[in-house]
N, C-alpha and C positions, 0 to 999 in steps of 0.2 A: 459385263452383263449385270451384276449385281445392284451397281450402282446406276442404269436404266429400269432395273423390272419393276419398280414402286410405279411410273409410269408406262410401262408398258401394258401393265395389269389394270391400271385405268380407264385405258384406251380400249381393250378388248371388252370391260367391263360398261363402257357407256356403250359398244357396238351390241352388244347384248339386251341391254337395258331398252336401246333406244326400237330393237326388234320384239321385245317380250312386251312392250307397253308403248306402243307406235306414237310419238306427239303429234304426227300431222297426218293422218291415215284415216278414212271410213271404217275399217275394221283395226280391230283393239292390239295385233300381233303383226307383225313383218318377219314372217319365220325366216327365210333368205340371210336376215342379218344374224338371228338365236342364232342360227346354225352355222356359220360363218366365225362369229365367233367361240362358239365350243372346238370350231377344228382349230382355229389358230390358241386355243389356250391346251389344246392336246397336241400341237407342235412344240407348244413352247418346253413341256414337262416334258416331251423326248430329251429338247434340247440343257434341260435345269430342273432336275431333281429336288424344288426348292417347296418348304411345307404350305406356302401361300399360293405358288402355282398350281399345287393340289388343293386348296382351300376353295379359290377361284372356281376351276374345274367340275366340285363338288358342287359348289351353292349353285353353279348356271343347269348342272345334271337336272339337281332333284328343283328347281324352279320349271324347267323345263318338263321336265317329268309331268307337270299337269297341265299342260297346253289345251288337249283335246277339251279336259273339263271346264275352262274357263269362261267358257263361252256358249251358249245356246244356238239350239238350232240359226236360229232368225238374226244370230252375231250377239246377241245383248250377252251384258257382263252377267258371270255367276261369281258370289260371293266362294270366300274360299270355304264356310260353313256350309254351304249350300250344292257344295261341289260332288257330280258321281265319281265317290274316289276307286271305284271299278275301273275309269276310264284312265286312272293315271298309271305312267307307266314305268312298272314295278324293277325292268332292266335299267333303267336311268339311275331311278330310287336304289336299287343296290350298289349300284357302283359310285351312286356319289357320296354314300356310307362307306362305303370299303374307304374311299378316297379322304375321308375326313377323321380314319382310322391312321392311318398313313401320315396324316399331319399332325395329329396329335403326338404320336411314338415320335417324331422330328424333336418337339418341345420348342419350334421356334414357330409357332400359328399365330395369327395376327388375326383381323376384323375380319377375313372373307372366309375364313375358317369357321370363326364366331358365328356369322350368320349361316353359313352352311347347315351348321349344328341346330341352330333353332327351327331350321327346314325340314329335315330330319326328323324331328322331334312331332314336325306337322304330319309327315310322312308316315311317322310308327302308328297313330291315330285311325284306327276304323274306323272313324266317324267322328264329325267336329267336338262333344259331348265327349271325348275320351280322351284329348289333348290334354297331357298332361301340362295345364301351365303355370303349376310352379317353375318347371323346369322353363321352361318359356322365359319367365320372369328375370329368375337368376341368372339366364344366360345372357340376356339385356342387359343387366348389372356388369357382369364382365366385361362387353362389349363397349358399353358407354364409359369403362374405366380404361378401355384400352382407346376409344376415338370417341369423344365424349359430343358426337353433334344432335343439334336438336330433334333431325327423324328420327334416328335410334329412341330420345325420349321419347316421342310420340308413338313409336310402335311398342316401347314398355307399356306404356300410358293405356292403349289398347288393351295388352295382354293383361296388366293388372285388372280393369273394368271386367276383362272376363275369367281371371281367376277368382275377382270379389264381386266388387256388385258396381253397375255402368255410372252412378253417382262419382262414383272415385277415378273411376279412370276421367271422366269430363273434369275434375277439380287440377289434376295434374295438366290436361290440355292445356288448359285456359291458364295456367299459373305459366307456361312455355310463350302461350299468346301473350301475355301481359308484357312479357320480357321482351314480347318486339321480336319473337323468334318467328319463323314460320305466316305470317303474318299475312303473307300473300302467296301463300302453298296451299293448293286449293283441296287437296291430303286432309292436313289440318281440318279443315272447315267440313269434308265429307265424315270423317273419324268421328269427328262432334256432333255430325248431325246424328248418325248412326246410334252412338252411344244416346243422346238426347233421347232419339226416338224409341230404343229399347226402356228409357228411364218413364216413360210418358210423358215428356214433357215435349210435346206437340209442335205446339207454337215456335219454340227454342230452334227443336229442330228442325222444321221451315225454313224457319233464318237461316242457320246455318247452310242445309244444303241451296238453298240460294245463294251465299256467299261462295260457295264451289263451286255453282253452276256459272257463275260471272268469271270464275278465276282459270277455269278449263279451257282448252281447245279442242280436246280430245275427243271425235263426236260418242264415240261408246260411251265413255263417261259421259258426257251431255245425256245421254240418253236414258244413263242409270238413274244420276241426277232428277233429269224430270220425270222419270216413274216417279220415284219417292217422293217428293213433291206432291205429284198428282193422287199419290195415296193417303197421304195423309191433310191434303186439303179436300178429300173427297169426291176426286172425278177424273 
């Protein structure tokens, strides 16, 4: 078992991923698969006591944990700022803390751990405005020292812009862009637009989220997409 769960914890991980954020779906969730995969990764920690199988377990809890809030009445996406964090749910949220208490005392936690923890961190927050993200920040640092790929930078790159000011975090985007990274991740191009548009710089992020709206399939996203668009070219 040892030498399969690096892959097996991928595979439960994309069955997850691909239920919490649907790529070919009218609506934004395929809970069927969430949930499908939280039991097969709470089969597996009967089976393997192991700090990553609780690591795992944790980060899909407390993601899951704000399902209800994700989404509006009418389906459209809510920012995770924008979220009624009333509706998120707080038995998830404790036990995917307990669960990342548990992998810590191991001392053998790896990336699913790492992100757990920044979840967590979103989780202790009574409202976006109280996110501590320094801790945000640093724990990205660890993160991209332990599996140093270009999303993790870009969701740093995020959290810096909002521990400092949205200028910086776009300077680090675009320095990720240049390298050819992410380059047709349509993430990328929303994040910039996003930041752009908090920075005023309008036009910029037009472009931008046009660049995202070409790179999507996703119709939720399609749809967030051309809100923003439509709001800031005025109609």
């Amino acid at each position: 078992m040892p030498g399969r769960l690096d892959g097996v914890l991928s595979v439960i991980y994309l069955i997850f991923d691909e239920g919490y954020s649907a790529s070919s779906c009218d609506s934004l969730v395929r809970s069927g698969l969430s949930d499908e995969a939280i039991r097969l990764c709470r089969l597996l920690l009967e089976l393997h006591s192991d700090a990553e199988v609780m690591g795992l377990l944790a980060l899909m809890l407390l993601r899951e944990s704000r399902r209800t809030a994700r989404t509006s009445s009418d389906g459209q996406i809510v920012l995770l700022e924008n979220q009624d964090r009333s509706l998120w749910n707080r038995d998830l949220i404790d036990e995917g803390k307990w669960l990342i208490e548990q992998s810590l005392e191991l001392r053998r936690f790896g990336f699913y751990t790492l992100q757990a923890a920044i979840s967590a961190v979103h989780a202790d927050a009574r409202a976006s405005t109280e996110t501590d993200w320094n801790q945000v920040v640093a724990l990205y640092s660890v993160l991209i020292q332990v599996d140093p790929t270009p999303v993790f930078e870009l969701n740093q790159a995020v959290a810096v812009a909002m521990r400092d000011v949205p200028d910086t975090g776009i300077a680090i985007i675009d320095a990720i862009l240049e390298q050819g990274e992410l380059v047709g991740y349509h993430l990328a191009q929303s994040a910039r637009g996003e930041l752009l548009r908090r920075a005023g710089r309008t036009a910029e992020a037009a472009t931008a989220f046009e660049q995202a709206l070409e790179l999507t399939q996703q119709e939720p996203e399609r749809r967030f997409l051309a809100k923003r668009l439509g709001i800031l070219r005025g109609y």
